[in-house]
KEMAR-547521 format. One record per residue: x, y, z of N, C-alpha, C in turn. Coordinates in pm, 1 decimal. Example, Ala and Ser with C-alpha at 12.3 -4.5 7.8 and 13.67 -1.06 7.14 Angstrom:
// residues 2
+----------+----------+----------+----------+----------+----------+----------+----------+----------+
:       nX :       nY :       nZ :      caX :      caY :      caZ :       cX :       cY :       cZ :
+----------+----------+----------+----------+----------+----------+----------+----------+----------+
:   1319.0 :   -569.0 :    780.0 :   1230.0 :   -450.0 :    780.0 :   1320.0 :   -330.0 :    780.0 :
:   1285.0 :   -225.0 :    708.0 :   1367.0 :   -106.0 :    714.0 :   1290.0 :      3.0 :    787.0 :
+----------+----------+----------+----------+----------+----------+----------+----------+----------+
// end
This chain:
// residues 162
+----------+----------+----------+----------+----------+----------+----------+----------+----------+
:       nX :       nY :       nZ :      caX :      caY :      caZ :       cX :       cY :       cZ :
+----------+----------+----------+----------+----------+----------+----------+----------+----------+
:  -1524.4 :   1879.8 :  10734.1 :  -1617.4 :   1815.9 :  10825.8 :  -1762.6 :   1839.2 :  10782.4 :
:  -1750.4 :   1969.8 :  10764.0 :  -1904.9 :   1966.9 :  10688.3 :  -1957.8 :   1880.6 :  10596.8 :
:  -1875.0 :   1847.2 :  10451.3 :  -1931.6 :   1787.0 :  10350.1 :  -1937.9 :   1595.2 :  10391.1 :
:  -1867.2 :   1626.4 :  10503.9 :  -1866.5 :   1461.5 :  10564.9 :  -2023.4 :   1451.8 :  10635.2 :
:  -2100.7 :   1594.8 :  10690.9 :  -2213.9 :   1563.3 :  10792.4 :  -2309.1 :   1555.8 :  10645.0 :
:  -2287.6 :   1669.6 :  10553.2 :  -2396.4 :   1695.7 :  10479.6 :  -2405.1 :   1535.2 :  10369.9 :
:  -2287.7 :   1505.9 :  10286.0 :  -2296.1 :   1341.4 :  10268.6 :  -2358.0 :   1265.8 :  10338.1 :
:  -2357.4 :   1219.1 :  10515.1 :  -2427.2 :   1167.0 :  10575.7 :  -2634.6 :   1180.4 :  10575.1 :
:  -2627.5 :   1302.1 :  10599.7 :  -2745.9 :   1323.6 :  10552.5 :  -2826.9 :   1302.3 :  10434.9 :
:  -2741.7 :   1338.9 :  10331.5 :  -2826.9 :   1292.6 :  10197.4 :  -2830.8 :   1144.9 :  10173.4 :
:  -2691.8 :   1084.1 :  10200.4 :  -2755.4 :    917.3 :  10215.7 :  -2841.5 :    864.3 :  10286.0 :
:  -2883.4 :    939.2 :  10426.3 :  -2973.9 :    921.3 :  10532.8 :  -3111.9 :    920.5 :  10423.4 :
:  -3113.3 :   1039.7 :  10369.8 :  -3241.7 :   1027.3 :  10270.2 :  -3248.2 :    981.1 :  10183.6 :
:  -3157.9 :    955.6 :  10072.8 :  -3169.3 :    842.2 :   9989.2 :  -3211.7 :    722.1 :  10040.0 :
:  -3204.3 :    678.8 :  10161.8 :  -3207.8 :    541.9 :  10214.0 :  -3364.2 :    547.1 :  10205.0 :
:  -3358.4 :    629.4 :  10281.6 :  -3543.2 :    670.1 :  10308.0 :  -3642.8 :    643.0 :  10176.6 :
:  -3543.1 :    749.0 :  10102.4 :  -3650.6 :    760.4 :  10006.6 :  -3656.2 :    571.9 :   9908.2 :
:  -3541.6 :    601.2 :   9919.2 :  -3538.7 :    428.1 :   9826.8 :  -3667.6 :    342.5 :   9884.4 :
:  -3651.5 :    342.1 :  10055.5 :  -3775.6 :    260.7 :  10045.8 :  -3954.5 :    289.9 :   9991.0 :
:  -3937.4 :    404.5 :   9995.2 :  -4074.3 :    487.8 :   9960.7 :  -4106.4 :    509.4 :   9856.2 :
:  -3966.5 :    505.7 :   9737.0 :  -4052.0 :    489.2 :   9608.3 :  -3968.5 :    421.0 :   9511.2 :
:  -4042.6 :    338.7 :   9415.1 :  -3991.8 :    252.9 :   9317.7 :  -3883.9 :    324.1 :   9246.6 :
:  -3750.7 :    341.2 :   9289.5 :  -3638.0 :    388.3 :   9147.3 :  -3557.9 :    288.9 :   9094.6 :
:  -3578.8 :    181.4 :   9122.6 :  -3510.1 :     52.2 :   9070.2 :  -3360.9 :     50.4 :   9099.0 :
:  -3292.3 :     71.5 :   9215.6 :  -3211.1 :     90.3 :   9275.8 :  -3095.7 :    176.5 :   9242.0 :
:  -3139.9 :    312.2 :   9179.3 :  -3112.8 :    445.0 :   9136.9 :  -3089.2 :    522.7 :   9282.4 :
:  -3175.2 :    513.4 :   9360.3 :  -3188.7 :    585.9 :   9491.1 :  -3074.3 :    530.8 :   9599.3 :
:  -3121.4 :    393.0 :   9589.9 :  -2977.3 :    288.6 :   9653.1 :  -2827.6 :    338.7 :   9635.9 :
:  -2813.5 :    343.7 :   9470.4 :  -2696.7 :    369.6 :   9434.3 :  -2639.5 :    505.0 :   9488.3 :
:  -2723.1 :    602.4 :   9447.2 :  -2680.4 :    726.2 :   9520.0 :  -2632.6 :    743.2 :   9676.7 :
:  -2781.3 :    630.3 :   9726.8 :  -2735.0 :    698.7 :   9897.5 :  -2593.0 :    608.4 :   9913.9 :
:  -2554.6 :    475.7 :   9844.1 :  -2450.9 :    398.8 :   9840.1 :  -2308.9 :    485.8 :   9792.3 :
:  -2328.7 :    600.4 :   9736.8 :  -2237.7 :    684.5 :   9638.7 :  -2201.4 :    808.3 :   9780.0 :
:  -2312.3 :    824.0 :   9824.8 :  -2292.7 :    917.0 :   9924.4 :  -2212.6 :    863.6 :  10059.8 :
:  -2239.4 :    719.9 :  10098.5 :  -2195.3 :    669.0 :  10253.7 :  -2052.4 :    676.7 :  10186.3 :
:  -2024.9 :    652.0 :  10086.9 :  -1864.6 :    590.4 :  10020.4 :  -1786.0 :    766.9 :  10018.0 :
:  -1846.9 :    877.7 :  10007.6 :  -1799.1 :    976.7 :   9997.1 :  -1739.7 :   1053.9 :  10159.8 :
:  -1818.8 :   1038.9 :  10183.7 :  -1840.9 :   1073.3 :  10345.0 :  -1726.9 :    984.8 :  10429.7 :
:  -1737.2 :    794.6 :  10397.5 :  -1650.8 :    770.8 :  10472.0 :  -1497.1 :    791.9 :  10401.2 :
:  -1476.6 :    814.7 :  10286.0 :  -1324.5 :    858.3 :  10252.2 :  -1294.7 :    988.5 :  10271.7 :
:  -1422.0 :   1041.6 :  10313.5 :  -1334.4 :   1189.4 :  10345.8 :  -1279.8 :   1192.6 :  10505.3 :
:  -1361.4 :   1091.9 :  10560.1 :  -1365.9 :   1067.8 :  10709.3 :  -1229.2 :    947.1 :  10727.5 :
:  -1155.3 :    915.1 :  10657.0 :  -1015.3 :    828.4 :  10629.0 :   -920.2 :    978.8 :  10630.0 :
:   -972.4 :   1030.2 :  10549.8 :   -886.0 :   1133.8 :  10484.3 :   -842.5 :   1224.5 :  10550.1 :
:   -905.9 :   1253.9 :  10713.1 :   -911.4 :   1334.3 :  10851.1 :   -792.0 :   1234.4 :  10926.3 :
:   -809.3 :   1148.4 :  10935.7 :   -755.1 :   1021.1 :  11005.0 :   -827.0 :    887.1 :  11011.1 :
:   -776.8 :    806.5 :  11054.6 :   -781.1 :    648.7 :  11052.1 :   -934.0 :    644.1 :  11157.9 :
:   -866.3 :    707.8 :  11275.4 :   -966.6 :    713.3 :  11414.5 :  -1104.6 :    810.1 :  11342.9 :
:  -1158.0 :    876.3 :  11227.1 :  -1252.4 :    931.0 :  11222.3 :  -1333.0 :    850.4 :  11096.8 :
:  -1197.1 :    794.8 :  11043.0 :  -1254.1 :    681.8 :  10925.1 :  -1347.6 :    572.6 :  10946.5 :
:  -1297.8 :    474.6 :  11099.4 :  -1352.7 :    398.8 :  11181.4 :  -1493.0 :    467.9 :  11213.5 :
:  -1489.8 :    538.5 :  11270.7 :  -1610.4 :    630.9 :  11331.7 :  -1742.6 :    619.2 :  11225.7 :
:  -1659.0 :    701.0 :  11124.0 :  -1780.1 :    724.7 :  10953.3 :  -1811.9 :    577.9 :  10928.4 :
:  -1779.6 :    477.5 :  10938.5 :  -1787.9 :    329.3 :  10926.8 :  -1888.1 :    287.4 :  11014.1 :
:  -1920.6 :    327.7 :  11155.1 :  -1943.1 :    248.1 :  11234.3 :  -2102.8 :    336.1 :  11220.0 :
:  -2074.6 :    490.0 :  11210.3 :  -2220.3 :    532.2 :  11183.2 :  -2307.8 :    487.8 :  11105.9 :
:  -2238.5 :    447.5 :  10968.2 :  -2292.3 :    396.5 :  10858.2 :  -2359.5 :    255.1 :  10847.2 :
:  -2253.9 :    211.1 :  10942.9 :  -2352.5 :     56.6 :  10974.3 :  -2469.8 :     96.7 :  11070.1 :
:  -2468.7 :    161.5 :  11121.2 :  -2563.2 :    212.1 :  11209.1 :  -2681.3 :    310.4 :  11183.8 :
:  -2650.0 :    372.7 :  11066.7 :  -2718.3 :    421.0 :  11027.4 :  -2830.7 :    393.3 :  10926.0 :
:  -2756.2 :    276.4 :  10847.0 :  -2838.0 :    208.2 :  10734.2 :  -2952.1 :    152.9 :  10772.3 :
:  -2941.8 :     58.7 :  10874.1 :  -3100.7 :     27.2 :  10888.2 :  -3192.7 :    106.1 :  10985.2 :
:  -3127.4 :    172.2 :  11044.5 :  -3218.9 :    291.5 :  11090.2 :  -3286.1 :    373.2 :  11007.1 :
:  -3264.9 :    398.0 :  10917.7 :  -3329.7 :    461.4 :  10773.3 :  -3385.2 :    400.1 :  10706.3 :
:  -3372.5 :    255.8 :  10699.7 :  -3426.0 :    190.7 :  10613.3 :  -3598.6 :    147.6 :  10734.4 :
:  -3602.3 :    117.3 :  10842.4 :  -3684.8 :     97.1 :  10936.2 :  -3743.5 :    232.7 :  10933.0 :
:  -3678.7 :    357.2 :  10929.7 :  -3778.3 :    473.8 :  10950.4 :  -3844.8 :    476.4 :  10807.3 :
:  -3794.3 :    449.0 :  10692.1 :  -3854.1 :    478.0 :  10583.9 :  -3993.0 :    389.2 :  10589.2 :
:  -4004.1 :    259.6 :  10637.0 :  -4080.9 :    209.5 :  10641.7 :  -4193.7 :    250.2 :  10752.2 :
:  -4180.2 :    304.0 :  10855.3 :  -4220.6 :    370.8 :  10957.8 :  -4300.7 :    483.4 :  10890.1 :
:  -4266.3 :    569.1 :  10823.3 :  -4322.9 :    681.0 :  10731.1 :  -4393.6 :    605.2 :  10634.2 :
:  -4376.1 :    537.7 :  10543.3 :  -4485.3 :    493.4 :  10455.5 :  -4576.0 :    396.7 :  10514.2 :
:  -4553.8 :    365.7 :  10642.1 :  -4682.8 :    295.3 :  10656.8 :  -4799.4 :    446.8 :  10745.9 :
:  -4745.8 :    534.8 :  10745.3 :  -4859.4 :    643.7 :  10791.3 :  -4887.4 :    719.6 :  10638.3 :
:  -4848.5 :    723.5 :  10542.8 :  -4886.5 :    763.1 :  10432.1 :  -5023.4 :    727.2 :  10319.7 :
:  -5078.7 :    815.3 :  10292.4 :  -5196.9 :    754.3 :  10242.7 :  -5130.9 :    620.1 :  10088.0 :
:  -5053.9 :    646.1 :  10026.5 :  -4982.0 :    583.4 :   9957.8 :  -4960.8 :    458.0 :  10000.3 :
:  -4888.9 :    449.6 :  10162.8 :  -4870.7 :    258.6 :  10231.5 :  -4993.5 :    247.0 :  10260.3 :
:  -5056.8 :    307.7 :  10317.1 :  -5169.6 :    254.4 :  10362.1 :  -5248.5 :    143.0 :  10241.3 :
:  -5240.2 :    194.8 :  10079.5 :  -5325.8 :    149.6 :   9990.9 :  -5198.0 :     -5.1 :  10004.1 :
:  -5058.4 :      1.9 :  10018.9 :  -4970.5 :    -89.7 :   9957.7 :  -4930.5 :   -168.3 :  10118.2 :
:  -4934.2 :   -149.8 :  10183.6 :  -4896.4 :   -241.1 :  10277.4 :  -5073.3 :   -306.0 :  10373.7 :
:  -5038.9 :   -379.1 :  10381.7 :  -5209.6 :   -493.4 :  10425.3 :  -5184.2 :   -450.5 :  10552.1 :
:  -5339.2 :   -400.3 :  10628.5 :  -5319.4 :   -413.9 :  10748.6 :  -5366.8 :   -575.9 :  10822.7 :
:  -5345.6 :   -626.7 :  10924.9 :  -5413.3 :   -712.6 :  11011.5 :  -5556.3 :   -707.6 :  11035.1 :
:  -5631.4 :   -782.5 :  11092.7 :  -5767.8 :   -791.6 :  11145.0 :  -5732.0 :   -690.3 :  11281.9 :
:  -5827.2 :   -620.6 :  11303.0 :  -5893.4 :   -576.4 :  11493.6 :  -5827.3 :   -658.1 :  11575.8 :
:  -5802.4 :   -609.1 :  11646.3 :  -5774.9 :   -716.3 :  11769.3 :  -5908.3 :   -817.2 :  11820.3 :
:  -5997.8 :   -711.6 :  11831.8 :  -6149.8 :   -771.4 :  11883.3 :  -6204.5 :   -875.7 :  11739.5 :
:  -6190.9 :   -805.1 :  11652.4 :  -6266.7 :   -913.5 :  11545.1 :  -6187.3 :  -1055.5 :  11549.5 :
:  -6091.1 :  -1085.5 :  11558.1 :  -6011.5 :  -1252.6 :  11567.7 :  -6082.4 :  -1364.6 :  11677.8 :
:  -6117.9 :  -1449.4 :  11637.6 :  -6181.7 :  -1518.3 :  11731.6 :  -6106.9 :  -1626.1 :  11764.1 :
:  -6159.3 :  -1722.6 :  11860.3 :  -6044.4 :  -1820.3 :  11881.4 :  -6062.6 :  -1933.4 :  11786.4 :
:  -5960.5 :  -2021.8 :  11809.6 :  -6016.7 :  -2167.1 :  11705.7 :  -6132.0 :  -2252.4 :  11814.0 :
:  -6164.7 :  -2221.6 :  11895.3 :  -6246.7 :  -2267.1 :  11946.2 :  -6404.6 :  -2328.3 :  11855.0 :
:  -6520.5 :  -2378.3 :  11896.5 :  -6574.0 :  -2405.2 :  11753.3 :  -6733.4 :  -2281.4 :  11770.6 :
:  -6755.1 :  -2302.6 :  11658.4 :  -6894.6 :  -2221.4 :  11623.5 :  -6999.3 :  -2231.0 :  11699.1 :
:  -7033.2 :  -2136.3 :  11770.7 :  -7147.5 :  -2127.9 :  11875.4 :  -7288.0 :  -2186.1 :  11786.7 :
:  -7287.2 :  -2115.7 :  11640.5 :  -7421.6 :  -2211.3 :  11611.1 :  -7406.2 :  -2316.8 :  11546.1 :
:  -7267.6 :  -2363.7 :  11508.2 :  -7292.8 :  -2476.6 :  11481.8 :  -7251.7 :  -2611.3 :  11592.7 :
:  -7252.7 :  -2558.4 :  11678.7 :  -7239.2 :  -2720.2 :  11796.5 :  -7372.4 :  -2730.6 :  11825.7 :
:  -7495.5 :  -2650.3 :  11745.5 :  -7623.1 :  -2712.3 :  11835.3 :  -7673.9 :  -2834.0 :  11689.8 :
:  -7596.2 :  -2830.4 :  11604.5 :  -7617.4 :  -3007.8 :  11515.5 :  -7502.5 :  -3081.3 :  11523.3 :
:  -7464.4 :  -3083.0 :  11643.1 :  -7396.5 :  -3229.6 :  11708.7 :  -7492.2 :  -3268.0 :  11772.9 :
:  -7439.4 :  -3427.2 :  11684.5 :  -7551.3 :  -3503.0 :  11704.2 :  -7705.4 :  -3558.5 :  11574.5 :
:  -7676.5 :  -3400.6 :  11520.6 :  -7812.6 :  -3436.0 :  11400.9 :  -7815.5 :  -3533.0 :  11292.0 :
:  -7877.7 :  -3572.0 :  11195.1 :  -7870.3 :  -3698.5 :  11134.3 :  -7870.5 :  -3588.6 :  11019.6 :
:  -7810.2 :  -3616.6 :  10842.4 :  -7850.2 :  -3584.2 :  10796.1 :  -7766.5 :  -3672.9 :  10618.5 :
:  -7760.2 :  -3592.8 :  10559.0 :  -7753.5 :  -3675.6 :  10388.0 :  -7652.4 :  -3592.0 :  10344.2 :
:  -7567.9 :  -3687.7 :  10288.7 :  -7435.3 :  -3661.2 :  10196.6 :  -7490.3 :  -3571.5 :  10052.0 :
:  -7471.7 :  -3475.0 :  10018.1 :  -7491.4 :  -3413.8 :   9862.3 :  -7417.9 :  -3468.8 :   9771.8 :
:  -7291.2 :  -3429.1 :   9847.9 :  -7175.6 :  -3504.4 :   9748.3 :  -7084.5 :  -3616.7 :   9863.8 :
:  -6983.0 :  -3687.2 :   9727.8 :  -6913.6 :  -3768.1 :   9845.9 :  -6799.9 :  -3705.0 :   9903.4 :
:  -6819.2 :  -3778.5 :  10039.6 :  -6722.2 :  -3733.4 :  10116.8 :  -6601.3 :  -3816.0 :  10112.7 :
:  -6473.1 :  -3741.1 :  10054.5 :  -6362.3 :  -3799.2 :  10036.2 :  -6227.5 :  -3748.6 :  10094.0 :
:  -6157.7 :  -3656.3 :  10221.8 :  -6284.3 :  -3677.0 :  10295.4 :  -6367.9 :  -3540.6 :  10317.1 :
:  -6386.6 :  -3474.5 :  10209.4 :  -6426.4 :  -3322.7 :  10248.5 :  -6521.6 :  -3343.3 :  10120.0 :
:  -6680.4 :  -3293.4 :  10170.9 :  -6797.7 :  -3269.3 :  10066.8 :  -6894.2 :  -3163.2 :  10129.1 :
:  -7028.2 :  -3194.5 :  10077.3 :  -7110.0 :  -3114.9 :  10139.7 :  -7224.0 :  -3172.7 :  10176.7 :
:  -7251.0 :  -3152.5 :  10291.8 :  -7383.5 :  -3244.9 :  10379.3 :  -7492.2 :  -3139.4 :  10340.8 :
:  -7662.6 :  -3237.5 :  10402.1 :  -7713.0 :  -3112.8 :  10423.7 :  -7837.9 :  -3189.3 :  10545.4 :
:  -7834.8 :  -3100.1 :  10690.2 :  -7883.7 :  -3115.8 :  10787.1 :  -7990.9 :  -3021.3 :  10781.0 :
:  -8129.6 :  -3086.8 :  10776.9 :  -8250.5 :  -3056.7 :  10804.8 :  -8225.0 :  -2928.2 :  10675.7 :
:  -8235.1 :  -2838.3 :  10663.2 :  -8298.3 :  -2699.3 :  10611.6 :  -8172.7 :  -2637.8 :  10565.6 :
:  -8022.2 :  -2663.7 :  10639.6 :  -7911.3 :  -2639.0 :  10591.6 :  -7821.8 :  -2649.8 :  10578.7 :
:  -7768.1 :  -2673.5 :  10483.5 :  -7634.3 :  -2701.2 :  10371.1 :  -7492.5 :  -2671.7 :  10452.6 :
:  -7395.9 :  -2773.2 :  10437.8 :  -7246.6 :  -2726.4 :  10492.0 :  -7137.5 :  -2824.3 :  10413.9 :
:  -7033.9 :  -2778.1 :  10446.6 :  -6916.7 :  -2785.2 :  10411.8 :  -6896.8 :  -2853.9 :  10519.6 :
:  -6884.6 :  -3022.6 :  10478.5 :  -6844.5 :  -3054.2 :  10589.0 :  -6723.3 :  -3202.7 :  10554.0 :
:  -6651.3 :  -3247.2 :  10652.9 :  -6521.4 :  -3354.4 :  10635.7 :  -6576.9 :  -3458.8 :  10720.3 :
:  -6548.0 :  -3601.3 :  10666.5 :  -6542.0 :  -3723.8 :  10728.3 :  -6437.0 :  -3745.1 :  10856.4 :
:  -6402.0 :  -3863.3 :  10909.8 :  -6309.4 :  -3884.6 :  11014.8 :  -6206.1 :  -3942.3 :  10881.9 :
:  -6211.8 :  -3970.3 :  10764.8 :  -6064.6 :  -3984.2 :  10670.7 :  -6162.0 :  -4092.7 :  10606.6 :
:  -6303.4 :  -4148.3 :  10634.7 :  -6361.8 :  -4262.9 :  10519.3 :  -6429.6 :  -4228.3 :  10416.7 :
:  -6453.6 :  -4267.7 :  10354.6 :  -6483.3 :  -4237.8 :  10215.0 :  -6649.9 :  -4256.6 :  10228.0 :
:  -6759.2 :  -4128.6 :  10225.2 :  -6877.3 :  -4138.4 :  10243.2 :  -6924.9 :  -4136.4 :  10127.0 :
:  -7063.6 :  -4238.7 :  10080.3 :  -7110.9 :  -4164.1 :   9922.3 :  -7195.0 :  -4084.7 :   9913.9 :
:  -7224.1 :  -4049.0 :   9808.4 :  -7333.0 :  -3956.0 :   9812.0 :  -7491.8 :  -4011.2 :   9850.7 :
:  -7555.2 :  -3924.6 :   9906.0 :  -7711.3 :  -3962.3 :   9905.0 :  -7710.3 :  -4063.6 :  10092.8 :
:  -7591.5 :  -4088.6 :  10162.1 :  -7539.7 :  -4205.3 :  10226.3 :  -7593.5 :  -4093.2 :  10397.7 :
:  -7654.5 :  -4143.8 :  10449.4 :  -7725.5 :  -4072.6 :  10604.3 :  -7543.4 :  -4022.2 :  10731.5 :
:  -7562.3 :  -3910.8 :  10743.7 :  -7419.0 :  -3890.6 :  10825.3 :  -7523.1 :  -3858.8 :  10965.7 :
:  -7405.1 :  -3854.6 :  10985.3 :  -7436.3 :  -3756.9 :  11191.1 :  -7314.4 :  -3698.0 :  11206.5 :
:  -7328.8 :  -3527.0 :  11283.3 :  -7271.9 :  -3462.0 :  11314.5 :  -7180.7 :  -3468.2 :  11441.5 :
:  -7086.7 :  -3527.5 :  11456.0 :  -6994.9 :  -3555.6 :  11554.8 :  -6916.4 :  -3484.7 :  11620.8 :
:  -6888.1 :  -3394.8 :  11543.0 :  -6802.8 :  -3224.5 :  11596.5 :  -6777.5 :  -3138.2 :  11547.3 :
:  -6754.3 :  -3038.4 :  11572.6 :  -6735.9 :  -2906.5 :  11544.8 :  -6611.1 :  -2824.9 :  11556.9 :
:  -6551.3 :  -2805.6 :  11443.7 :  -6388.7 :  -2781.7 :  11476.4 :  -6366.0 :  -2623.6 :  11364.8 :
:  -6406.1 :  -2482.5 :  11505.5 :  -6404.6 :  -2396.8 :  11451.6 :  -6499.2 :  -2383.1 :  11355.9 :
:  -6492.7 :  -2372.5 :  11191.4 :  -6623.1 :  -2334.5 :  11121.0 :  -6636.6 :  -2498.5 :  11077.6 :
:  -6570.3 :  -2590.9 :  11038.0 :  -6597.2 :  -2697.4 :  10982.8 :  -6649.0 :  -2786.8 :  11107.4 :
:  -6769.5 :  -2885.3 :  11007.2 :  -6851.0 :  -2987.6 :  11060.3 :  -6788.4 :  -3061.1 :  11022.5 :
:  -6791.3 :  -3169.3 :  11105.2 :  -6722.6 :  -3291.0 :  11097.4 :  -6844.1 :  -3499.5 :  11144.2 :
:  -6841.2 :  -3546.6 :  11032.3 :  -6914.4 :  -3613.9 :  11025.4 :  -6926.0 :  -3731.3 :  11018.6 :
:  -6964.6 :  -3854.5 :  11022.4 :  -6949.2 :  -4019.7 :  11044.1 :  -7061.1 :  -4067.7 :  10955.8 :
:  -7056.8 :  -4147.0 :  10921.2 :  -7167.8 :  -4236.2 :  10838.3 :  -7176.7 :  -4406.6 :  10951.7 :
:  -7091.8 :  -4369.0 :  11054.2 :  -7047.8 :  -4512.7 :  11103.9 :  -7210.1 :  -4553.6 :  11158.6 :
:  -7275.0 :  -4683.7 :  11127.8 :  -7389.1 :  -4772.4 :  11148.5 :  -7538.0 :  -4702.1 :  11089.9 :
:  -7561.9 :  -4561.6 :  11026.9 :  -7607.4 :  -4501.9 :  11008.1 :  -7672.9 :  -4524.0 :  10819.7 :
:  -7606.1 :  -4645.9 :  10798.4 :  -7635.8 :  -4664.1 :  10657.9 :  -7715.4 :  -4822.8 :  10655.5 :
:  -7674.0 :  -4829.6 :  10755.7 :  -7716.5 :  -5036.3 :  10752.8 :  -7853.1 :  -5036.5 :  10806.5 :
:  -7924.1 :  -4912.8 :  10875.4 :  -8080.4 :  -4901.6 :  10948.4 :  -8174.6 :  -4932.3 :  10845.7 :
+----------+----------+----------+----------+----------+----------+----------+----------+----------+
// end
């Protein structure tokens, strides 16, 4: 019974460790060498303890494999290898740009053409901005129509024929 708990355990850590460090499935194999030892010795008691060593093992595998990951993401090591998310507070909504809805409405000149994404430039400054899907040319007078999140969005419609 012992070498059935102590098998369990060392595959418990092989599992672990496999996820925590590159052995090219050296670590796998072992803790895989160990569940296979453990459950034939656990056959080898009886049928009813064989089942048992089986059912831990399914049960046990991804629990080890989830804690291993659990541990390397507090490790200075995951920390460099697993990406964290943004702040909660820094994410903003898609809602649109507080300074840019105050040039809806402004008139200004194509740099390049808009096909339908170029770059305008309104009064003093320059943007990245998209047509409604028409094809604007360059040098051609737009107006700022909306604001969708960071992108300006722009029309040339009657604004060329003045």
């Amino acid at each position: 019974m012992t070498l059935i708990i102590v098998m369990f355990i060392l595959a418990t850590l092989f599992v672990i460790a496999e996820v925590m460090f590159p052995s090219f499935g050296l670590l796998g194999l072992l803790a895989a060498s160990s569940f296979l030892v453990a459950i034939l010795e656990s056959f080898a008691m009886g049928d009813q303890q064989g089942y048992i060593a089986v059912g831990s093992a399914v049960a046990i595998i991804p629990a080890a494999i989830i804690g291993g990951f659990y541990i390397l993401n507090h490790t200075p090591l995951g920390n460099r290898l697993v990406l964290k998310g943004p702040d909660h507070g820094a994410v903003q909504g898609q809602g649109a740009d507080k300074s840019l809805t105050a040039f809806i409405g402004k008139v200004g000149v194509a740099i390049t053409p808009l096909s339908p994404g170029g770059t305008v430039e309104i009064g003093d400054h320059t943007f990245s901005a998209i047509s409604l899907g028409e094809f604007i040319d360059r040098d051609s007078h737009v107006r700022v129509i909306q604001v969708e999140g960071n992108r300006v969005v722009v029309s040339s419609d009657g604004l060329n024929a003045e």
